[in-house]
MIFIMAR-635053 format. One record per residue: residue in one letter; x, y, z of N, C-alpha, C, O in turn. Coordinates in Angstrom, 2 decimals, decimal comma, m for minus. Layout:
<sites>
<site code="A" n_X="X" n_Y="Y" n_Z="Z" ca_X="X" ca_Y="Y" ca_Z="Z" c_X="X" c_Y="Y" c_Z="Z" o_X="X" o_Y="Y" o_Z="Z"/>
...
</sites>
This chain:
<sites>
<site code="X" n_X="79,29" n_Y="92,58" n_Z="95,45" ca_X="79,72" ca_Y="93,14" ca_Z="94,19" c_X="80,88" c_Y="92,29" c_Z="93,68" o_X="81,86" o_Y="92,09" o_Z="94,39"/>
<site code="X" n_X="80,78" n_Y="91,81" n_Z="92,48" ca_X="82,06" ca_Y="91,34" ca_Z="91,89" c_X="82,71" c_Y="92,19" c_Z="90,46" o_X="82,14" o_Y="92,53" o_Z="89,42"/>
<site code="X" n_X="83,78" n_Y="92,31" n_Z="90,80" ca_X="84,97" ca_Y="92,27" ca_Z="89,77" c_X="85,23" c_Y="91,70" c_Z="89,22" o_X="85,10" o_Y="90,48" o_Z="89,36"/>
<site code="X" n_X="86,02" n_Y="92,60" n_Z="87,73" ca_X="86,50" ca_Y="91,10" ca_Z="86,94" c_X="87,82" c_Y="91,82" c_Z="86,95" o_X="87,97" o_Y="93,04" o_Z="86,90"/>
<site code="X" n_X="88,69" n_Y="90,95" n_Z="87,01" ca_X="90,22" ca_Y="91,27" ca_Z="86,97" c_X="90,87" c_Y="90,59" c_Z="85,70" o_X="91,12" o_Y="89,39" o_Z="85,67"/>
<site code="X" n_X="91,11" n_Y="91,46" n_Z="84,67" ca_X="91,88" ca_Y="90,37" ca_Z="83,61" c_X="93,04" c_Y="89,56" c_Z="84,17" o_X="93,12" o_Y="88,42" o_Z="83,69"/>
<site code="X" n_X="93,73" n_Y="89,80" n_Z="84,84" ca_X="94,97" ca_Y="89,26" ca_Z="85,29" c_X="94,75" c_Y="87,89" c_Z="85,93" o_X="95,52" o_Y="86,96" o_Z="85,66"/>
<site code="X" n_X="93,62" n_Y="87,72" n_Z="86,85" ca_X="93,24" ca_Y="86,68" ca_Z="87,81" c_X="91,88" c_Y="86,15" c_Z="87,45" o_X="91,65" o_Y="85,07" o_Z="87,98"/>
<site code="X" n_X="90,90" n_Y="86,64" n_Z="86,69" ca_X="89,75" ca_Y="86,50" ca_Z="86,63" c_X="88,95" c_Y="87,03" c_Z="87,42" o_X="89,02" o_Y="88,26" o_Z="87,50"/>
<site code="X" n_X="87,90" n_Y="86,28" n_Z="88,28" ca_X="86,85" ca_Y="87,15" ca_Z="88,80" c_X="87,59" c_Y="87,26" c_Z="90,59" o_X="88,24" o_Y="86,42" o_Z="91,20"/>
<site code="X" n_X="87,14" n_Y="88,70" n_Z="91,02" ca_X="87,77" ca_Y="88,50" ca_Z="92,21" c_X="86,14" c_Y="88,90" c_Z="93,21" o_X="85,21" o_Y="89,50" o_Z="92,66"/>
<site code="X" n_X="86,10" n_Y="88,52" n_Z="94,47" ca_X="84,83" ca_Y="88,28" ca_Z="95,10" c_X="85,17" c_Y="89,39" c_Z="95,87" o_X="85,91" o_Y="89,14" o_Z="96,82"/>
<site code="X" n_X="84,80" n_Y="90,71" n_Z="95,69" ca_X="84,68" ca_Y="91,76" ca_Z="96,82" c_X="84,14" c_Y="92,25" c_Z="97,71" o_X="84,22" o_Y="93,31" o_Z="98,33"/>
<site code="X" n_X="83,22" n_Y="90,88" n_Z="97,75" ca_X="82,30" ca_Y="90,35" ca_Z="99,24" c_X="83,06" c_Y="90,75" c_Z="100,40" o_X="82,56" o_Y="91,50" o_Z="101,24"/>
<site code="X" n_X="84,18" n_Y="90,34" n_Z="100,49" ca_X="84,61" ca_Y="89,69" ca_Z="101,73" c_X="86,16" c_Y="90,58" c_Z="101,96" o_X="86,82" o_Y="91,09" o_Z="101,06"/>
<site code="X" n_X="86,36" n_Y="90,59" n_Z="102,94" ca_X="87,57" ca_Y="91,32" ca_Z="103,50" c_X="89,19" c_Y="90,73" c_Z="102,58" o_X="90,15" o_Y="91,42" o_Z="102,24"/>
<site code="X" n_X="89,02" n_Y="89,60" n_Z="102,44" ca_X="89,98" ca_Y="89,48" ca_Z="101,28" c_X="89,76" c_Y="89,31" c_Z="100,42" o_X="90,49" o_Y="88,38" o_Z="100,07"/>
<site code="X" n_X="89,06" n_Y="89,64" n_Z="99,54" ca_X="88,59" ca_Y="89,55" ca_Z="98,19" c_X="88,56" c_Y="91,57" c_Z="97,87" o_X="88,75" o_Y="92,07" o_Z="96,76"/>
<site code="X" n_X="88,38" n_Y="92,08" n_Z="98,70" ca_X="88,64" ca_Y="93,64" ca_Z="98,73" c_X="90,73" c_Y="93,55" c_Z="98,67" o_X="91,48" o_Y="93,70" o_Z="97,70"/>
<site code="X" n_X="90,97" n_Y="93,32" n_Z="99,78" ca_X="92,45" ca_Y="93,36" ca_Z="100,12" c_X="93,07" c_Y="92,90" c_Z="98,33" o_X="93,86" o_Y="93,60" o_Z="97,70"/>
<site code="X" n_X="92,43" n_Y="91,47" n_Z="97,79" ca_X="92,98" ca_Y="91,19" ca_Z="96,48" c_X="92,93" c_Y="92,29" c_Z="95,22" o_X="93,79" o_Y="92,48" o_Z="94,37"/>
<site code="X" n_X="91,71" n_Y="92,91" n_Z="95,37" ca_X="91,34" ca_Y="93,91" ca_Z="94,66" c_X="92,18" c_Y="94,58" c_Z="94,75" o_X="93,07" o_Y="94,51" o_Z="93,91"/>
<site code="X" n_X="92,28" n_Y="95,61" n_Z="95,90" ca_X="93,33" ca_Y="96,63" ca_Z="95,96" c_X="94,94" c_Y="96,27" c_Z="95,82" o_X="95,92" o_Y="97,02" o_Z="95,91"/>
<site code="X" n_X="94,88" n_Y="95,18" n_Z="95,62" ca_X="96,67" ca_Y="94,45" ca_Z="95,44" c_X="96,85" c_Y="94,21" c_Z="93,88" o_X="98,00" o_Y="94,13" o_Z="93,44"/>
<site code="X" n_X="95,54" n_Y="94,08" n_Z="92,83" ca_X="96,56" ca_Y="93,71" ca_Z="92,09" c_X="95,51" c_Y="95,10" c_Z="91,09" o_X="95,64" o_Y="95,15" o_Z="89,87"/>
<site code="X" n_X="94,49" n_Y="96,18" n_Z="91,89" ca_X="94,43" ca_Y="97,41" ca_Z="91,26" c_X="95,76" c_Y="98,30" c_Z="91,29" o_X="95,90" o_Y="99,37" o_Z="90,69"/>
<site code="X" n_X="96,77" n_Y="97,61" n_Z="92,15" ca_X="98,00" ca_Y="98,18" ca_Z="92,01" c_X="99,06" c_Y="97,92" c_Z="91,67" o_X="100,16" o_Y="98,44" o_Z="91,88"/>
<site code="X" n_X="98,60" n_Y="96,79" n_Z="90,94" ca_X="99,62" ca_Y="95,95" ca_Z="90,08" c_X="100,51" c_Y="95,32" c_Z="90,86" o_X="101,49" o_Y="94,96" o_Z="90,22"/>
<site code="X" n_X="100,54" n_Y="95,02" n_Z="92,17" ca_X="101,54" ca_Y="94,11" ca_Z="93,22" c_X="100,94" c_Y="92,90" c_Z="93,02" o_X="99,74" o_Y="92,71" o_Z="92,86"/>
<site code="X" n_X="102,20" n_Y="91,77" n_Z="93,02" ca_X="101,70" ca_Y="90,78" ca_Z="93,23" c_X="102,03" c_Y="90,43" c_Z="94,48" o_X="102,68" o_Y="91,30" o_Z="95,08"/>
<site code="X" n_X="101,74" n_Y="89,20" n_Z="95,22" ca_X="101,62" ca_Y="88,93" ca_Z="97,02" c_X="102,46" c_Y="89,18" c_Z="97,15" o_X="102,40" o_Y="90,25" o_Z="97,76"/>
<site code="X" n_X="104,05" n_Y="88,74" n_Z="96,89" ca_X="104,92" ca_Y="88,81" ca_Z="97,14" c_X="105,81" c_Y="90,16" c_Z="97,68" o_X="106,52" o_Y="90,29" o_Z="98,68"/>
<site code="X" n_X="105,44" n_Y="91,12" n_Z="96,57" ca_X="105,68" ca_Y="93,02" ca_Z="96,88" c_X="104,98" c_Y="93,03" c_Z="97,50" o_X="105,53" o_Y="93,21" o_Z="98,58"/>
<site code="X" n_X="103,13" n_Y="92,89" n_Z="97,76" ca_X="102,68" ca_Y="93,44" ca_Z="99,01" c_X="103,54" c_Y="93,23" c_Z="100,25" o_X="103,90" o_Y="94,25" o_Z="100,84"/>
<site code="X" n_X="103,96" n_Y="91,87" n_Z="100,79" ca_X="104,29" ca_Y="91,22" ca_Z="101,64" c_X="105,45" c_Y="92,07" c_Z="101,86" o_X="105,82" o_Y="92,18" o_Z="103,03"/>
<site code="X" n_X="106,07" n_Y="92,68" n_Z="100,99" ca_X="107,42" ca_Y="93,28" ca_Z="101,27" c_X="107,28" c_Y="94,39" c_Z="102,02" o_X="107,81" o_Y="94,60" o_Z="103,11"/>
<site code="X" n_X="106,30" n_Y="95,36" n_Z="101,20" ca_X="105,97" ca_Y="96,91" ca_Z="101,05" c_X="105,39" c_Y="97,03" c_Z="102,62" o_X="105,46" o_Y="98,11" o_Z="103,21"/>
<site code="X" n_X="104,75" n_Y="95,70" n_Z="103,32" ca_X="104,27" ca_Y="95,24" ca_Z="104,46" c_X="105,17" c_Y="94,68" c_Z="105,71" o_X="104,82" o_Y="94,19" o_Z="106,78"/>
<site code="X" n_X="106,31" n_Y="94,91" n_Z="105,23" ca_X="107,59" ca_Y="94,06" ca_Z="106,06" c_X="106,70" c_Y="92,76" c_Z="106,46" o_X="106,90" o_Y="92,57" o_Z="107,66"/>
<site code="X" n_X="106,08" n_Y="92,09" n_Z="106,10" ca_X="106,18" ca_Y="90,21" ca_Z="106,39" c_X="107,33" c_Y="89,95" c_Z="105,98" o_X="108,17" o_Y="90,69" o_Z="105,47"/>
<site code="X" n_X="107,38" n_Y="88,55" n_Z="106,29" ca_X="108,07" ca_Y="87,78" ca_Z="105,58" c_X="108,14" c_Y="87,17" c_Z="104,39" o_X="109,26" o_Y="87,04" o_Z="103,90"/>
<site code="X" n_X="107,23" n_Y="86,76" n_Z="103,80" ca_X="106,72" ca_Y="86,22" ca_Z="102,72" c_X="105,22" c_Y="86,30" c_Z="102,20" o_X="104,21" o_Y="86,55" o_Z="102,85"/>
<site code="X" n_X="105,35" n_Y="85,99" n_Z="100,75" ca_X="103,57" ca_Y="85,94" ca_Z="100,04" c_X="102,47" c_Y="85,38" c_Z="101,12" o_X="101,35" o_Y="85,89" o_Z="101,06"/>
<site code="X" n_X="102,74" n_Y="84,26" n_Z="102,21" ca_X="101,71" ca_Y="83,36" ca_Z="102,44" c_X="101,21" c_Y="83,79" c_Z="103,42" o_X="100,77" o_Y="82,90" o_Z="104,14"/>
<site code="X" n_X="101,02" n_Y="85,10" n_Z="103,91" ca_X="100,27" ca_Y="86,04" ca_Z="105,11" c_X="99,48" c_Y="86,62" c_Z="104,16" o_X="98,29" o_Y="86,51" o_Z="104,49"/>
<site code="X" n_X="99,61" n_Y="87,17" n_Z="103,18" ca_X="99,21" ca_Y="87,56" ca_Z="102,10" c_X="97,90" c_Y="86,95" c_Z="101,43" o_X="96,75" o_Y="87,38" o_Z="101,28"/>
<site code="X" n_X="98,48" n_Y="85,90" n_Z="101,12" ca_X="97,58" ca_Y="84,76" ca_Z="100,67" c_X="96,60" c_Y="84,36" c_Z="101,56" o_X="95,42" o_Y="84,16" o_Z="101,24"/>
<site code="X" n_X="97,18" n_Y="84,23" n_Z="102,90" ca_X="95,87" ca_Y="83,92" ca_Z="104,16" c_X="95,23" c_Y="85,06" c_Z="104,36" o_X="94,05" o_Y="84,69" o_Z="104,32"/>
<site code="X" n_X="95,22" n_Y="86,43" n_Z="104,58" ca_X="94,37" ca_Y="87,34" ca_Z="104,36" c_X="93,15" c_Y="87,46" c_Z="103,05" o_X="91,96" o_Y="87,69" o_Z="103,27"/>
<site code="X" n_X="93,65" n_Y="87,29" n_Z="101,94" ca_X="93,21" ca_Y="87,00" ca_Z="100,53" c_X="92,24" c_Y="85,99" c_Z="100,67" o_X="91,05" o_Y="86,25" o_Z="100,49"/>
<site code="X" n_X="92,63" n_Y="84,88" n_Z="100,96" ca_X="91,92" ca_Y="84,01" ca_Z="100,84" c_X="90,61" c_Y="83,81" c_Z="102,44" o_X="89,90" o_Y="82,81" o_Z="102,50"/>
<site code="X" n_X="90,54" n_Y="84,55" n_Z="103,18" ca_X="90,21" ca_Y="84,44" ca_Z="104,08" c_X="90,39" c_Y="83,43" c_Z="105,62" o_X="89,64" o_Y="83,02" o_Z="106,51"/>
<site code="X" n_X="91,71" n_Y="83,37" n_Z="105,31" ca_X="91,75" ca_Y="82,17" ca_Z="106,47" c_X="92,50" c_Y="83,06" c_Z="107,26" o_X="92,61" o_Y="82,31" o_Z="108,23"/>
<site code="X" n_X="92,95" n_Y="83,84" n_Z="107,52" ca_X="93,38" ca_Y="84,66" ca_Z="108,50" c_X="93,33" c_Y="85,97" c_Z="108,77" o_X="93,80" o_Y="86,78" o_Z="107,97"/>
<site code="X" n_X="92,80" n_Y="86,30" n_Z="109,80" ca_X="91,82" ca_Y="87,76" ca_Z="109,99" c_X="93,09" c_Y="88,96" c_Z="109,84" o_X="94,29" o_Y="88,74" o_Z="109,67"/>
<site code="X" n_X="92,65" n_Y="89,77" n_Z="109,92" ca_X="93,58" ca_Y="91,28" ca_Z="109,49" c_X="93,88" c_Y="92,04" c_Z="110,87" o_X="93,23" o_Y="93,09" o_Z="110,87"/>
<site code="X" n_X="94,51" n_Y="91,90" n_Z="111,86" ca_X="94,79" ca_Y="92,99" ca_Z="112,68" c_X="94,73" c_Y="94,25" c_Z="112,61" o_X="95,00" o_Y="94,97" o_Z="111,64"/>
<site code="X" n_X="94,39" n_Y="94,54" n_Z="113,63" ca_X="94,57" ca_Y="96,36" ca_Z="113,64" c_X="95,55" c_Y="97,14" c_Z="112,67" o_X="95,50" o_Y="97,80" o_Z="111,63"/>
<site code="X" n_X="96,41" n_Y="96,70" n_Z="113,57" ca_X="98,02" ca_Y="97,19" ca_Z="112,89" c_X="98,10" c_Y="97,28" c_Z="111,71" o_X="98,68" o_Y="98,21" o_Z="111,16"/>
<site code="X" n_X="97,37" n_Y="96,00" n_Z="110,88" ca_X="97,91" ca_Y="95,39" ca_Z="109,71" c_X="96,92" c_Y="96,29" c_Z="108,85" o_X="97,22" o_Y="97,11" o_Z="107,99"/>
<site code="X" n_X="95,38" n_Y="95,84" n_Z="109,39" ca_X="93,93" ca_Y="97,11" ca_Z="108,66" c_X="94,68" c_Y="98,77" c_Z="108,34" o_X="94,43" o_Y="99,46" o_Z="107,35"/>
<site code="X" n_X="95,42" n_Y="99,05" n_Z="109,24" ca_X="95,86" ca_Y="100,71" ca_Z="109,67" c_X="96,54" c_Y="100,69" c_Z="108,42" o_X="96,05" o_Y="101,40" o_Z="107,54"/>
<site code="X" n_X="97,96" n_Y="99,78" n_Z="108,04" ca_X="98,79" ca_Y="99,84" ca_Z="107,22" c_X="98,36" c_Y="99,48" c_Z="105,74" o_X="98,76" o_Y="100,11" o_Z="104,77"/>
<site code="X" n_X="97,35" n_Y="98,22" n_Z="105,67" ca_X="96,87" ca_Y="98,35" ca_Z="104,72" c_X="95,69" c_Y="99,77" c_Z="104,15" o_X="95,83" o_Y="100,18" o_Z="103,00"/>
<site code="X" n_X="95,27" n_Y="100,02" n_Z="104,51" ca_X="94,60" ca_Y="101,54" ca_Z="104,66" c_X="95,33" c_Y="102,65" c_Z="103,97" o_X="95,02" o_Y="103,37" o_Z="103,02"/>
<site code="X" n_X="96,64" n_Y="102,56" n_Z="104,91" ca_X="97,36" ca_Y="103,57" ca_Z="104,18" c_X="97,95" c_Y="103,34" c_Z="102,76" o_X="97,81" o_Y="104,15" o_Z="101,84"/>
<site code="X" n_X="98,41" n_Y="102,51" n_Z="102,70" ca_X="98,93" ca_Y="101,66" ca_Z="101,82" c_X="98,30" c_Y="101,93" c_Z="100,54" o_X="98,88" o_Y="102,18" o_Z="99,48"/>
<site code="X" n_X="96,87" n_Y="101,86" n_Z="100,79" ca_X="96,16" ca_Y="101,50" ca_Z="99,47" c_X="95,38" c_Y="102,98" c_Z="99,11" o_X="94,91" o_Y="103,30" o_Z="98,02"/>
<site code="X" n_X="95,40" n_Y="103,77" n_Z="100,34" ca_X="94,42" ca_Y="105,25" ca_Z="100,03" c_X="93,31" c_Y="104,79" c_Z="100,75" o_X="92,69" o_Y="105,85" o_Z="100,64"/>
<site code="X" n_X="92,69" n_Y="104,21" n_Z="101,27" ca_X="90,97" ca_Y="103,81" ca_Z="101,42" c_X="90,94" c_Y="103,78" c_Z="103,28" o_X="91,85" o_Y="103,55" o_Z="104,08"/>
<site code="X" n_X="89,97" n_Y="104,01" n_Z="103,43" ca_X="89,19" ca_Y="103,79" ca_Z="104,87" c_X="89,07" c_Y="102,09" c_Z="105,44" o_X="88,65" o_Y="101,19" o_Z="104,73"/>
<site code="X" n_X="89,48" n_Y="101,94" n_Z="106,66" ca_X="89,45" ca_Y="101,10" ca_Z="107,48" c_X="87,84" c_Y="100,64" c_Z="106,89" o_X="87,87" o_Y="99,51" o_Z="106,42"/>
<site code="X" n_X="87,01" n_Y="101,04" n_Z="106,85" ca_X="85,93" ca_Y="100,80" ca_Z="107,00" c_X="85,12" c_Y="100,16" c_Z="105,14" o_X="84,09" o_Y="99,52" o_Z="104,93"/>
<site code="X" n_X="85,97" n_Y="100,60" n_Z="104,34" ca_X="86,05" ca_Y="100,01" ca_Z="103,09" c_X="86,68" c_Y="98,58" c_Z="103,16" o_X="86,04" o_Y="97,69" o_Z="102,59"/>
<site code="X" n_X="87,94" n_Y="98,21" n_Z="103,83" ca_X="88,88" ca_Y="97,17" ca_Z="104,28" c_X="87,80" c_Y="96,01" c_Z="104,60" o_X="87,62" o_Y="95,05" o_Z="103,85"/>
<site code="X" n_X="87,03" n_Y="96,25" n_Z="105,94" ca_X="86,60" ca_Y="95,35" ca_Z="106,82" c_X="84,99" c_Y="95,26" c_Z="106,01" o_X="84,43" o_Y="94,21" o_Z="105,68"/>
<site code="X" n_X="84,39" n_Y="96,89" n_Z="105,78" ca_X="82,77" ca_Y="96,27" ca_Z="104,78" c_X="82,78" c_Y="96,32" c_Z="103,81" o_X="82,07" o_Y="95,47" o_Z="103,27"/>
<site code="X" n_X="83,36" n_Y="97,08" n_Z="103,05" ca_X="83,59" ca_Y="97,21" ca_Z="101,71" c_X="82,33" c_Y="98,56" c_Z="101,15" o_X="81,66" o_Y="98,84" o_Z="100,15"/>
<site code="X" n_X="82,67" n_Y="99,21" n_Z="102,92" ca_X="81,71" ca_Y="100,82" ca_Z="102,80" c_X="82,63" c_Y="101,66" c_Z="102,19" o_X="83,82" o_Y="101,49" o_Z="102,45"/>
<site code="X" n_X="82,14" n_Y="102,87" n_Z="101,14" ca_X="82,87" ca_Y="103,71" ca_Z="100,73" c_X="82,26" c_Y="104,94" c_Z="101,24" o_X="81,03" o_Y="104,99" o_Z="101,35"/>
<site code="X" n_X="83,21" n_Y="106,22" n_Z="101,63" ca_X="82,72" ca_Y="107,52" ca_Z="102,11" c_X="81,27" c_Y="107,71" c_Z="101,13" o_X="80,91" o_Y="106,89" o_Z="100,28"/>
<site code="X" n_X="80,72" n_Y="108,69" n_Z="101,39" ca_X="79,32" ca_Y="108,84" ca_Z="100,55" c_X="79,45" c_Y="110,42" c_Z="100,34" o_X="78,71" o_Y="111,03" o_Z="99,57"/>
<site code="X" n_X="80,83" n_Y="111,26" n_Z="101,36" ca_X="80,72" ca_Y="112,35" ca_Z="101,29" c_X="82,14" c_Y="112,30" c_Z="100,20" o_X="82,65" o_Y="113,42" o_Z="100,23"/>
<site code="X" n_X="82,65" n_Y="111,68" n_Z="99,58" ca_X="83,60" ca_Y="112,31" ca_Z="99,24" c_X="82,89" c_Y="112,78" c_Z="97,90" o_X="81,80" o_Y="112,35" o_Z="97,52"/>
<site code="X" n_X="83,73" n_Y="113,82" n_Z="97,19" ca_X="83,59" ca_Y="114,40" ca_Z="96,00" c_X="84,19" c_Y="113,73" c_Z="94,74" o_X="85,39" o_Y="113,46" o_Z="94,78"/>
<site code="X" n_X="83,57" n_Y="113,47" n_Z="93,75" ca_X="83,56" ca_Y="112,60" ca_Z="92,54" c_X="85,13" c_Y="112,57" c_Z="92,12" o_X="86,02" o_Y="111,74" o_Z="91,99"/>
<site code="X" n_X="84,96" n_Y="113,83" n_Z="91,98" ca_X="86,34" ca_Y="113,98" ca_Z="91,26" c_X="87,52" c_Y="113,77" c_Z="91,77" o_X="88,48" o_Y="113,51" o_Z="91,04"/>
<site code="X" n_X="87,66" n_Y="113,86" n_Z="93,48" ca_X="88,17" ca_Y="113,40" ca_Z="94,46" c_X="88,68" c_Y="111,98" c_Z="94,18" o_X="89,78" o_Y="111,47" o_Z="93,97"/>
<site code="X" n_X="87,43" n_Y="111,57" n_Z="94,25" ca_X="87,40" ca_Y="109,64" ca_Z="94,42" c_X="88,60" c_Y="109,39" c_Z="92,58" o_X="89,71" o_Y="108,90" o_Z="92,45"/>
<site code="X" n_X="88,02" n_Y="109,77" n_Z="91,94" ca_X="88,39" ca_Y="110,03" ca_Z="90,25" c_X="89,65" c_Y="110,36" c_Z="91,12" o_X="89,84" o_Y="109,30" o_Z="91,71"/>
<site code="X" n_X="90,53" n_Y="111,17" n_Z="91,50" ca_X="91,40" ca_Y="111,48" ca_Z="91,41" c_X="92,88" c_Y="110,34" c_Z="92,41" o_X="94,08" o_Y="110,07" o_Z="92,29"/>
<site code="X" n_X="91,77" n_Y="110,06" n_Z="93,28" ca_X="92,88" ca_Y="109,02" ca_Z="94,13" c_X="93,05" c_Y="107,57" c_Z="93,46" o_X="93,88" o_Y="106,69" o_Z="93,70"/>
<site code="X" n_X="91,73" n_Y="107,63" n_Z="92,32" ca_X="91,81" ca_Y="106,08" ca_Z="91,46" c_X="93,08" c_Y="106,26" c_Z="90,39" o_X="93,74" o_Y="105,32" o_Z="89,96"/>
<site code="X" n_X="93,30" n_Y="107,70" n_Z="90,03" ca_X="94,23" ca_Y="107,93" ca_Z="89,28" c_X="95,68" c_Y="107,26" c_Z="90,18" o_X="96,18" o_Y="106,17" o_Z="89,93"/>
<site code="X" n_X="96,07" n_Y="108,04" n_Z="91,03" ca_X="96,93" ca_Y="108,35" ca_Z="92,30" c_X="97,35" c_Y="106,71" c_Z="92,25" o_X="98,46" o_Y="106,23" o_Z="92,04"/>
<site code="X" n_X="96,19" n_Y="106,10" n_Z="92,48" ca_X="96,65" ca_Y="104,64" ca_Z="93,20" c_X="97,24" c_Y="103,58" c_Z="91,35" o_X="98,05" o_Y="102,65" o_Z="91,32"/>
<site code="X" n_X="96,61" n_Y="104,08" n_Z="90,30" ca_X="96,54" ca_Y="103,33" ca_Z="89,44" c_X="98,15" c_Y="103,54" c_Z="88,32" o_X="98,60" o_Y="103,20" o_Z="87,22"/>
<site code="X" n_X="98,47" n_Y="104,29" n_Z="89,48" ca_X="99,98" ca_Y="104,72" ca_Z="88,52" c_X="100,91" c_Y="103,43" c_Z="89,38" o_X="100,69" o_Y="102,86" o_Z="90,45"/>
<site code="X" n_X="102,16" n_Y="103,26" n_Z="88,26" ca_X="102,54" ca_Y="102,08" ca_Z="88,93" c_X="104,12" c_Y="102,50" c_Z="89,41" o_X="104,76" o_Y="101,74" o_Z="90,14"/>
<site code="X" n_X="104,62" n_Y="103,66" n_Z="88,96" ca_X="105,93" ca_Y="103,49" ca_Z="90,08" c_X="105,67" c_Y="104,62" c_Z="91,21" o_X="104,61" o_Y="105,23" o_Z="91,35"/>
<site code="X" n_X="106,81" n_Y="104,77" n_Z="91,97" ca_X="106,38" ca_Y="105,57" ca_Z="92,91" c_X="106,96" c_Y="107,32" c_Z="92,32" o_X="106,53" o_Y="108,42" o_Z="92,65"/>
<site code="X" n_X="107,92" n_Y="106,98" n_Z="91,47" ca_X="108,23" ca_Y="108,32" ca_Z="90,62" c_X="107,11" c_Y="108,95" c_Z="89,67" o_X="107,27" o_Y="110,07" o_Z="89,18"/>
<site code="X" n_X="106,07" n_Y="108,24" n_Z="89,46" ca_X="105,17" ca_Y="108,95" ca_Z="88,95" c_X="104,14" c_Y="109,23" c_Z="89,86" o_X="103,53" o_Y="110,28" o_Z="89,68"/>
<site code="X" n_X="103,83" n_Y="108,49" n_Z="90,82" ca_X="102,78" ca_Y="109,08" ca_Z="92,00" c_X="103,88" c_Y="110,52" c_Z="92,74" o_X="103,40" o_Y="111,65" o_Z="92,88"/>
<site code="X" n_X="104,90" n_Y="110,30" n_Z="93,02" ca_X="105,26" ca_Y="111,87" ca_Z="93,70" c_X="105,51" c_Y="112,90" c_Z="92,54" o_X="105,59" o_Y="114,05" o_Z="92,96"/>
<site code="X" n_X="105,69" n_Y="112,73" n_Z="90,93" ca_X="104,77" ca_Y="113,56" ca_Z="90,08" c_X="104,02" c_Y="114,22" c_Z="90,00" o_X="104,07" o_Y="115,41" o_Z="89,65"/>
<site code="X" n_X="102,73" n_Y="113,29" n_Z="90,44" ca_X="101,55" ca_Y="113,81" ca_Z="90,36" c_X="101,09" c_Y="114,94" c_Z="91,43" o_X="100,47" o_Y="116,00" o_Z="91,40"/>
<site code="X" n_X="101,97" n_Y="113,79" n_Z="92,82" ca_X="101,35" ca_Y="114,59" ca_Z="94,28" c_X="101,61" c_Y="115,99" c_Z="93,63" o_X="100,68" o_Y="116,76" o_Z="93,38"/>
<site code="X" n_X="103,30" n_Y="116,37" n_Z="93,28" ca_X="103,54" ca_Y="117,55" ca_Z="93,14" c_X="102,91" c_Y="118,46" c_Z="92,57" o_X="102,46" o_Y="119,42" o_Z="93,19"/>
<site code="X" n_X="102,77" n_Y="118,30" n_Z="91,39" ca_X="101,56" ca_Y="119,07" ca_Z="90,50" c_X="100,73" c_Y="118,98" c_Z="90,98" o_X="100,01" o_Y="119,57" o_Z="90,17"/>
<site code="X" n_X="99,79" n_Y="118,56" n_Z="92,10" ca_X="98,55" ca_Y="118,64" ca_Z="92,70" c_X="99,08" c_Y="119,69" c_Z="93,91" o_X="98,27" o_Y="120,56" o_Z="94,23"/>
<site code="X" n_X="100,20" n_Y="119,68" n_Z="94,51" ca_X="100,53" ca_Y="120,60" ca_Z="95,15" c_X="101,05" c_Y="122,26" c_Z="94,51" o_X="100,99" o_Y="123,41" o_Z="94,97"/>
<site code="X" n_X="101,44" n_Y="121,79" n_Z="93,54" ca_X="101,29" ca_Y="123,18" ca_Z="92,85" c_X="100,03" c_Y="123,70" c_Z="92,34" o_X="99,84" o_Y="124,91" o_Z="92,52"/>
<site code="X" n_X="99,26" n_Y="123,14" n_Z="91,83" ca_X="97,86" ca_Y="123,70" ca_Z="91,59" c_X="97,18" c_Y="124,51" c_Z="93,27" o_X="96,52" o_Y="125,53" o_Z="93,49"/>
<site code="X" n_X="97,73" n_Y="123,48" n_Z="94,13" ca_X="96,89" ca_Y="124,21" ca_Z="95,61" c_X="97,70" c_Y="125,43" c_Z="95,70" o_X="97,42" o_Y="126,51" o_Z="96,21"/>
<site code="X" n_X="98,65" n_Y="125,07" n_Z="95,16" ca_X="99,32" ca_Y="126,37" ca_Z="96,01" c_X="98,90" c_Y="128,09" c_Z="95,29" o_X="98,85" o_Y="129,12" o_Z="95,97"/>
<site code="X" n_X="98,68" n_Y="128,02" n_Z="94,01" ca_X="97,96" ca_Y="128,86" ca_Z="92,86" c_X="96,75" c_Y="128,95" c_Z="93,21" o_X="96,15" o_Y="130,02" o_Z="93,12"/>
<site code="X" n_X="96,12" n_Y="127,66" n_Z="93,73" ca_X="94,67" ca_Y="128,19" ca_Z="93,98" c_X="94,09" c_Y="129,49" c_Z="94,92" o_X="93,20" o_Y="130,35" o_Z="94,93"/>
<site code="X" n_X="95,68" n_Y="128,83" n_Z="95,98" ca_X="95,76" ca_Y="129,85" ca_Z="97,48" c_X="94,89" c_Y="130,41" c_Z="97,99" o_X="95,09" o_Y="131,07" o_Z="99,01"/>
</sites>
């Protein structure tokens, strides 16, 4: 499957970094903040994941995972759950597509107040 990214052009979501690129700049980071948000040191771990020249560790799969909302298993095949619920999926694309973190704990909240009414 390919993407088109206005920012970068086409990104290849074939491949374990071509997903990782996806989810980096569907969140508006460029290498550099990932690398941070990741405690590396710098963009160019970043870039070798991305570009495929250097494989993804456990550790690193786990954190990116969390990081981004998605399954280990989206990361490495680029499989998505089949059970999740539409609006679900719709709702974490929202979640992830907001760009500071004062508006994602916003949202969480009001999603936690709705559960809590739902009761």
């Amino acid at each position: 499957m390919r993407k088109v990214n206005k920012n970068n052009g086409i990104i290849d979501t074939a491949t374990v970094g071509g997903r990782i690129k996806k989810l980096r700049t569907d969140a508006g980071l460029t290498q550099e903040q990932l690398a941070e948000k990741l405690h590396l040191e710098g963009k160019s771990a970043i870039s070798n994941y991305e570009n495929n020249s250097r494989g993804v560790s456990a550790e690193m799969l786990t954190q990116l995972s969390v990081l981004f909302h998605v399954s280990a298993d989206y990361i490495l095949n680029g499989d998505m759950p089949d059970n999740l619920d539409p609006i679900v999926n719709e709702a974490i694309e929202i979640l992830n597509n907001l760009k500071t973190d004062k508006a994602k704990q916003s949202a969480l909240a009001m999603l936690r107040q709705i559960q809590i009414l739902e009761g």
